[in-house]
C-alpha positions in Angstrom: 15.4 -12.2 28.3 17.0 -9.6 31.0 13.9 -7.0 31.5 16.3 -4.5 31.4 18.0 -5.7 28.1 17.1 -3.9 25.0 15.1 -6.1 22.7 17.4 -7.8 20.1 20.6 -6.9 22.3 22.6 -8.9 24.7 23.5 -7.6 27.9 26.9 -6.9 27.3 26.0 -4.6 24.0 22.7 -2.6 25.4 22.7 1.1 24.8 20.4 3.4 24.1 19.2 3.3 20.2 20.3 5.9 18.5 19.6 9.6 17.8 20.9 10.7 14.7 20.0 9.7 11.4 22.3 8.1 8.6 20.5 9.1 5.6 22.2 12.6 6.0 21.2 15.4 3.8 24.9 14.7 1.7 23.3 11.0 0.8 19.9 12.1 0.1 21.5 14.4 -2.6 23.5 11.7 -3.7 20.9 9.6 -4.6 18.7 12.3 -5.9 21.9 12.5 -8.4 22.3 9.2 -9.4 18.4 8.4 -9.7 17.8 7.5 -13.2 14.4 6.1 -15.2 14.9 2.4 -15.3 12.1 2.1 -18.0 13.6 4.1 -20.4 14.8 0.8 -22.4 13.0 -1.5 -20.4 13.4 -5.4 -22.4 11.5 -8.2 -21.3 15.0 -9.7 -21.1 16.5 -6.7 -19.2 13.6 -6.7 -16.6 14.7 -11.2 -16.0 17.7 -9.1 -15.2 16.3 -7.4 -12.5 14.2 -9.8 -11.3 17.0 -12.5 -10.6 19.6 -10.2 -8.9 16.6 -9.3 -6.7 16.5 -13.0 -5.5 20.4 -12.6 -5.4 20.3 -9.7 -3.1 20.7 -6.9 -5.5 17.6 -5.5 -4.7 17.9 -1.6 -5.8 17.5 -1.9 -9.5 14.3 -4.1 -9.4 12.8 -2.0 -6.3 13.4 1.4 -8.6 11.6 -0.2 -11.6 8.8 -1.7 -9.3 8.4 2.3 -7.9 8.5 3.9 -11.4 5.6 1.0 -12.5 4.0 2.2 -9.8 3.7 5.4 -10.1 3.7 5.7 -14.4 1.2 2.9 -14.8 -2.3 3.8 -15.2 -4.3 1.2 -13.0 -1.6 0.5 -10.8 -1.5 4.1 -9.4 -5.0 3.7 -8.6 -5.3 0.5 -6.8 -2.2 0.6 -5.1 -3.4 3.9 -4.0 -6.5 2.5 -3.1 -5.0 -0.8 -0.9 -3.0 1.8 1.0 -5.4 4.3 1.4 -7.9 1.4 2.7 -6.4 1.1 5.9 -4.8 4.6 6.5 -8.4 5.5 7.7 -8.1 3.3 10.5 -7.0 4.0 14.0 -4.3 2.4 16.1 -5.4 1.7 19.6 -3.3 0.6 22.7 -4.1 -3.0 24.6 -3.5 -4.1 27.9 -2.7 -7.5 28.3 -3.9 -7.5 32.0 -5.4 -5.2 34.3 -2.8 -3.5 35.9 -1.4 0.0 36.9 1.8 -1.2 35.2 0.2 -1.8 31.8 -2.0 1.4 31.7 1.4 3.1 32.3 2.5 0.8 29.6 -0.4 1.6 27.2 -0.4 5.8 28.0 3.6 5.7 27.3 2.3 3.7 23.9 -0.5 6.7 22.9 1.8 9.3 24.0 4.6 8.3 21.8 2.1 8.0 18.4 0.2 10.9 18.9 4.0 12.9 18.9 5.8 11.3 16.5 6.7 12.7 13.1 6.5 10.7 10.0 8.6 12.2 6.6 10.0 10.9 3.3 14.0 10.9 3.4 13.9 12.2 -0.5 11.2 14.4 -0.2 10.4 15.9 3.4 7.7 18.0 1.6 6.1 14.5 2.4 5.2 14.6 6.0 2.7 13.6 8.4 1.4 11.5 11.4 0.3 7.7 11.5 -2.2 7.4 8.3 0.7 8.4 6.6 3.0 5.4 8.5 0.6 2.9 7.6 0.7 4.1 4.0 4.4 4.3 3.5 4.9 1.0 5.4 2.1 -0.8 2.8 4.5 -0.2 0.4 6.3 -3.4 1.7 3.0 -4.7 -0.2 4.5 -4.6 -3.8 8.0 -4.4 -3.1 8.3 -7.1 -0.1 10.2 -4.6 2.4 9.4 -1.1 3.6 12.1 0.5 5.5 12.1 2.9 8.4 14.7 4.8 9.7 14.2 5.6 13.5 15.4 9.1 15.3 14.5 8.9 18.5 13.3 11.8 20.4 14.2 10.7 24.2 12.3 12.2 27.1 13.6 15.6 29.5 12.6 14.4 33.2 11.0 11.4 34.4 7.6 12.7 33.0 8.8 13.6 29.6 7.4 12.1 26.8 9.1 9.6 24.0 9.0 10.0 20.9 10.7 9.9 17.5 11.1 10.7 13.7 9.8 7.9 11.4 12.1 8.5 8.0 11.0 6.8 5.3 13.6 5.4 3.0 13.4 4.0 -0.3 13.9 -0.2 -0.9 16.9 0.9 -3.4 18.9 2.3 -0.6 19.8 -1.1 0.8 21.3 -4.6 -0.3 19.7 -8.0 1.3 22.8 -10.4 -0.1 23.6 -12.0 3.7 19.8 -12.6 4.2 19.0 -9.6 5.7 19.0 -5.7 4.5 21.7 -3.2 5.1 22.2 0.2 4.2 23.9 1.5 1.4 25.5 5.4 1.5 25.7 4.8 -1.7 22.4 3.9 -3.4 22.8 2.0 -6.6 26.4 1.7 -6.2 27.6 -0.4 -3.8 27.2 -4.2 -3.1 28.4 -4.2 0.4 25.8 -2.3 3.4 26.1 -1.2 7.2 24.3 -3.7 8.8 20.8 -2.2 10.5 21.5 -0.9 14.4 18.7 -2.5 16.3 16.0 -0.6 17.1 16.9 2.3 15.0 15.3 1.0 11.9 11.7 -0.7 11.6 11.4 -3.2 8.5 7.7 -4.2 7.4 7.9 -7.4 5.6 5.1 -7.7 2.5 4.0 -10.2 -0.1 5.9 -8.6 -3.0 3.3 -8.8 -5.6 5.1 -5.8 -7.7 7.1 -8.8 -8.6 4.3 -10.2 -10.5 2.7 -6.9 -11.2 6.1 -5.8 -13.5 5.7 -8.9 -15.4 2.1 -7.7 -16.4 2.9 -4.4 -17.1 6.0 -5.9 -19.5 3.3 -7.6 -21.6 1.0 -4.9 -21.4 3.5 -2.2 -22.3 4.4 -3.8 -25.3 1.1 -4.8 -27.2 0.3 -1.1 -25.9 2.9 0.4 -28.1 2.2 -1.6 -30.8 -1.7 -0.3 -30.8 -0.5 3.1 -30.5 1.7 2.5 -33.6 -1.3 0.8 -35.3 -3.5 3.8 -34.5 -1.2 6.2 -36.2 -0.4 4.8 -39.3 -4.1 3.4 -39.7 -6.1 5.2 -37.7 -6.0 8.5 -39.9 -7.6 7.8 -43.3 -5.6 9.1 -46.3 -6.6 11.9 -48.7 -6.7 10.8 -52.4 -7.2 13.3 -55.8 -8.0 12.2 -58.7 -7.9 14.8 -61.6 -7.9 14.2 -65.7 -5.3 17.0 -65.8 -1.7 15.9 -66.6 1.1 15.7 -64.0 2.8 18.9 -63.8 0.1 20.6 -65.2 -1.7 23.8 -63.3 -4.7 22.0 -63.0 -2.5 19.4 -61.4 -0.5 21.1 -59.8 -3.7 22.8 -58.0 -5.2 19.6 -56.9 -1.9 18.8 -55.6 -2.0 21.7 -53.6 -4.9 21.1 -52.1 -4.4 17.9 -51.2 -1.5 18.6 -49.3 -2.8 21.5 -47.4 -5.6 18.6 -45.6 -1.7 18.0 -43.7 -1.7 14.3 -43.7 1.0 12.0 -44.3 -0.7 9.5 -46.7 -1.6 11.5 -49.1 -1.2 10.9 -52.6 -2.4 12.7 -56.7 -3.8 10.7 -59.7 -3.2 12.1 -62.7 -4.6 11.4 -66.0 -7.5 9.5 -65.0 -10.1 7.5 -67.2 -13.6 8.5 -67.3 -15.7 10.9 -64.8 -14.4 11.6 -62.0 -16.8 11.9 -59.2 -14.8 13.2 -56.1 -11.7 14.7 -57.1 -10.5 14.7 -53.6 -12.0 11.5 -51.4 -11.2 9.5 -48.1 -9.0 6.1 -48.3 -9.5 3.9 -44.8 -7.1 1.2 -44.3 -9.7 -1.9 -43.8 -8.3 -5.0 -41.5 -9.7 -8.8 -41.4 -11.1 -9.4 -38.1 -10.9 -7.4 -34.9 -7.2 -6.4 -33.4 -5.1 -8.3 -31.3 -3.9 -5.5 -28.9 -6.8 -4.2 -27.0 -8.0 -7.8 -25.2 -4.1 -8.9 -24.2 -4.1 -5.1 -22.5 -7.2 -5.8 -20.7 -6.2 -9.1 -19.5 -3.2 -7.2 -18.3 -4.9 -4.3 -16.5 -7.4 -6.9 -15.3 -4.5 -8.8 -13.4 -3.0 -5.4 -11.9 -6.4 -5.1 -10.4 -6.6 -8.6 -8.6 -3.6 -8.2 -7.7 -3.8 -5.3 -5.3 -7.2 -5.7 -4.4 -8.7 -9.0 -4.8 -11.2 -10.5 -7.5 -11.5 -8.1 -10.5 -15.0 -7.2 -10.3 -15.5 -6.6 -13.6 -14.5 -10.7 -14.5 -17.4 -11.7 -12.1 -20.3 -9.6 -13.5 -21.9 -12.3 -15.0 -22.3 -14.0 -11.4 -25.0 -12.1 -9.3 -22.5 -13.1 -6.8 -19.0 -11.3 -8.0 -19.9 -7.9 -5.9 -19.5 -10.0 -2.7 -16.7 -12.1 -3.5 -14.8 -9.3 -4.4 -15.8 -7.7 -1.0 -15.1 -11.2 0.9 -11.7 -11.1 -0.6 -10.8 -7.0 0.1 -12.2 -7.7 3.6 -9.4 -10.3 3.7 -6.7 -8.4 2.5 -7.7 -5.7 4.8 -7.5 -7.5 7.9 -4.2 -9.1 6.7 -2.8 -5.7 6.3 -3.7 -4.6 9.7 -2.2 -7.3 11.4 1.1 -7.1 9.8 0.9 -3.3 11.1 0.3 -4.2 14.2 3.3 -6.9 14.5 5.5 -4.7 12.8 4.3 -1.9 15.2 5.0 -3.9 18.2 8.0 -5.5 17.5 10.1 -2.4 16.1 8.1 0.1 18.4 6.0 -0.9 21.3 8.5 -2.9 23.0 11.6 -0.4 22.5 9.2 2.5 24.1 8.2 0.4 26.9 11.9 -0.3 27.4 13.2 3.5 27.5 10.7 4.2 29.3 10.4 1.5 32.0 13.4 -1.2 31.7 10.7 -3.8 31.1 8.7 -5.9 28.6 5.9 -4.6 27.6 2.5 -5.1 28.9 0.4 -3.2 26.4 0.5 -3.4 22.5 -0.7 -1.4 19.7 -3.1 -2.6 17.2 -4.8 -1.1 14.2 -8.2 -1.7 14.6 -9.9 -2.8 11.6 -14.3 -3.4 12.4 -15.1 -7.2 12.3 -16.9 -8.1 9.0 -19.0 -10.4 10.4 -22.5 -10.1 11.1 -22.3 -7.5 14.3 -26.0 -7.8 14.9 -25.6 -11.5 15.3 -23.0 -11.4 17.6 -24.3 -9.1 19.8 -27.7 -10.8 19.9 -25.7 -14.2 20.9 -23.1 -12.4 23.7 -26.7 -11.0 24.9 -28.0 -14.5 24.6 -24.8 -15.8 26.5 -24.9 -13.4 29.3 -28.8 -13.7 30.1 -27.6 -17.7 30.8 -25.0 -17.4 32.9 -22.2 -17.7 30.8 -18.9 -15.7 32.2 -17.2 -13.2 29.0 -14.4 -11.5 29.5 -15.1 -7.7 29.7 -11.2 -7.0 27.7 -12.0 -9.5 25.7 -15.2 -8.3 24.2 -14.0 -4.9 23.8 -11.3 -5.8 21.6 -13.5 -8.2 19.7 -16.3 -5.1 18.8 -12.6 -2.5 18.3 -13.5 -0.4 21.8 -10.9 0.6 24.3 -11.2 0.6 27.8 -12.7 2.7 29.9 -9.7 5.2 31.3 -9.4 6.2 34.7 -10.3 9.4 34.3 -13.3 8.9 32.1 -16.9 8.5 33.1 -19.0 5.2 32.2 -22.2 6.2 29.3 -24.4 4.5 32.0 -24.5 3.2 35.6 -23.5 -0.3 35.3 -26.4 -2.9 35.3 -26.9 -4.7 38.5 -27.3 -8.2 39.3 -31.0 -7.6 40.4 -31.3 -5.7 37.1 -30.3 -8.4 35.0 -32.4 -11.4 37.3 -35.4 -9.5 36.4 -34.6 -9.0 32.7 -34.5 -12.7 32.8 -37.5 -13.2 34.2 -39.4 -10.6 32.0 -39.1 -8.0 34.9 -40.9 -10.4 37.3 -40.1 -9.5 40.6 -37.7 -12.1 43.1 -37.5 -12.5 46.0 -35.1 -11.8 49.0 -35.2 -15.1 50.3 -34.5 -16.6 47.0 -31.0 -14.4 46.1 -30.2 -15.1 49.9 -30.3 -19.0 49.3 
């Protein structure tokens, strides 16, 4: 590739990516407008719908009922929450990838740009905020397979000005994917044929899609769900039952009557005329059922599967095994770093290189990365770099930084100690036995 071609353009095409937004105010209202509740009437059969014009390239209906899930849906509110939330805490750093002037230039232009950009929601700019909230909008691509971007870019005043841009946020069902790859729809929901996606002035994060699976769960738990509810009304209130030796349509009757309906309860009923003594002329009837209900263990295998879905093993299926806490950590610790490093391609492929190119008219020598700790035993790897070092052994100083999640040191900075000399260190192998001149001059 040129170095001064855009990435993703020819020669011929380059210009500078763009700096006004299509999803104008007039769309946004449009599709505030045309929004609807997809689960209002949501079949099994009508969700297969969905599903299969998704694979199709109709992606906007299934992508609105995956959000609604999302958001309506007990357990999926919280851990999708949580999965998101997990990494949002984490900071993006900028790496060099050798040590140059060039690529500190590279790497300030890269820190510059994040700490200045602006990140908002398209439909609702109430939502608005800095990179924790990137990382959480683009996790999205997590249950719905894409997360879409739309990039304003903020270009620089003067050679010394700094780059940035406005990160918009737009919704899955703005777009159709029917040649392969997204495009833009100006009108959501009702088009089937998009703009295609101006290079660099849109950033796609590609997910695993598990809202696909997810709204398959919540199908089957939705509907033994209502059916418990409607099991719990009719049967879960006992009836009220009088019994009275008066006639019908006497006023003794007619008084009992009375008072049973004032207890306000549908199933309700008066015997009149009764044989015999009558113990409790008003009493409790409680519907009795044979064995224990279908409904609750089919909605707990259902919210069960939400759960390992989004964040790994279900601890709550491993209890039995003194060993489900850390398997269920093992496997979050996974997903974790997985997330992070689809950030951090995304990040640099959409991002860090178009920067560097503005900026410079070359390919980029520094990256960003969210840095996520190592879960591996730290004090283990430190004792064997010590280990490593005390014998001789040559690490690489960028190397190790990056492994532990540390940055180096900046120009401007100060070191937290003098660094250790090579005497030092002879000495610390020798338990701080003293060596000779004659023996370092040889």
């Amino acid at each position: 590739m040129n170095p001064k071609t855009p990435p993703g353009r020819s020669a011929s095409t380059r210009r500078a990516p763009k700096t006004e937004s299509l999803v104008s105010a007039d769309v946004v209202q449009l599709a505030l407008r045309s929004r609807f509740n997809p689960l209002r009437g949501l079949t099994p059969q009508l969700l297969s719908v969905y599903l299969d014009n998704f694979l199709l390239g109709f992606v906007a209906y299934a992508a609105l009922v995956w959000d609604q899930i999302e958001k309506r849906d007990d357990v999926l509110r919280n851990v999708a929450s949580k999965r998101k939330k997990a990494l949002a805490k984490y900071k993006r750093q900028s790496f060099q990838r050798e040590q140059s002037p060039e690529a500190e230039a590279h790497a300030r232009a890269l820190d510059e740009f994040f700490d200045n950009m602006t990140v908002v929601n398209a439909l609702d700019q109430n939502e608005t905020g800095g990179f924790p909230l990137l990382v959480r909008q683009m996790l999205d691509a997590v249950g719905k397979y894409y997360a879409v971007h739309e990039i304003v870019w903020q270009p620089s005043q003067g050679p010394d000005g700094v780059l940035t841009a406005e990160l918009r946020f737009v919704p899955l069902w703005f777009f159709e994917n029917r040649s392969g790859r997204l495009q833009f729809l100006k009108l959501p929901l009702g088009g089937a044929n998009g703009e295609p996606l101006e290079p660099g002035g849109w950033m796609i994060t590609k997910g695993d899609g598990i809202m696909e699976a997810c709204s398959i769960a919540y199908m089957f738990k939705n509907m033994p769900l209502k059916d418990w509810v409607s099991y719990s009304d009719k049967y879960g209130t006992p009836g009220v039952l009088g019994q009275t030796n008066a006639a019908k349509g006497s006023e003794a009757g007619d008084s009992l009557k009375a008072a049973v309906a004032s207890f306000g309860q549908n199933w309700s009923g008066v015997v009149y005329g009764a044989d015999g003594s009558i113990k409790e002329p008003i009493s409790l009837i409680t519907a009795r059922g044979e064995g224990t209900l279908p409904f609750p263990p089919l909605v707990e295998r259902m919210d069960r599967a939400l759960a390992s879905l989004w964040r790994g093993s279900d601890l709550s299926t491993l209890s039995a095994d003194n060993k489900g806490a850390s398997v269920q950590q093992d496997e979050s610790n996974i997903l974790l770093q997985d997330d992070a490093a689809m950030i951090s391609e995304t990040l640099h492929l959409y991002i860090d290189r178009w920067v560097i190119w503005q900026k410079f008219g070359v390919r980029p020598l520094a990256y960003s990365r969210v840095v996520v700790p190592e879960t591996k035993n730290a004090t283990l790897d430190l004792q064997i770099d010590e280990l490593l070092l005390k014998a001789g052994a040559r690490m690489g100083e960028r190397e190790r930084l990056e492994y532990y999640g540390r940055p180096l040191i900046g120009e401007d900075d100060l070191p937290l100690h003098n660094p250790v000399t090579i005497m030092e260190r002879i000495q610390d192998m020798t338990q701080n036995q003293p060596v000779p001149t004659e023996d370092l001059d040889a």
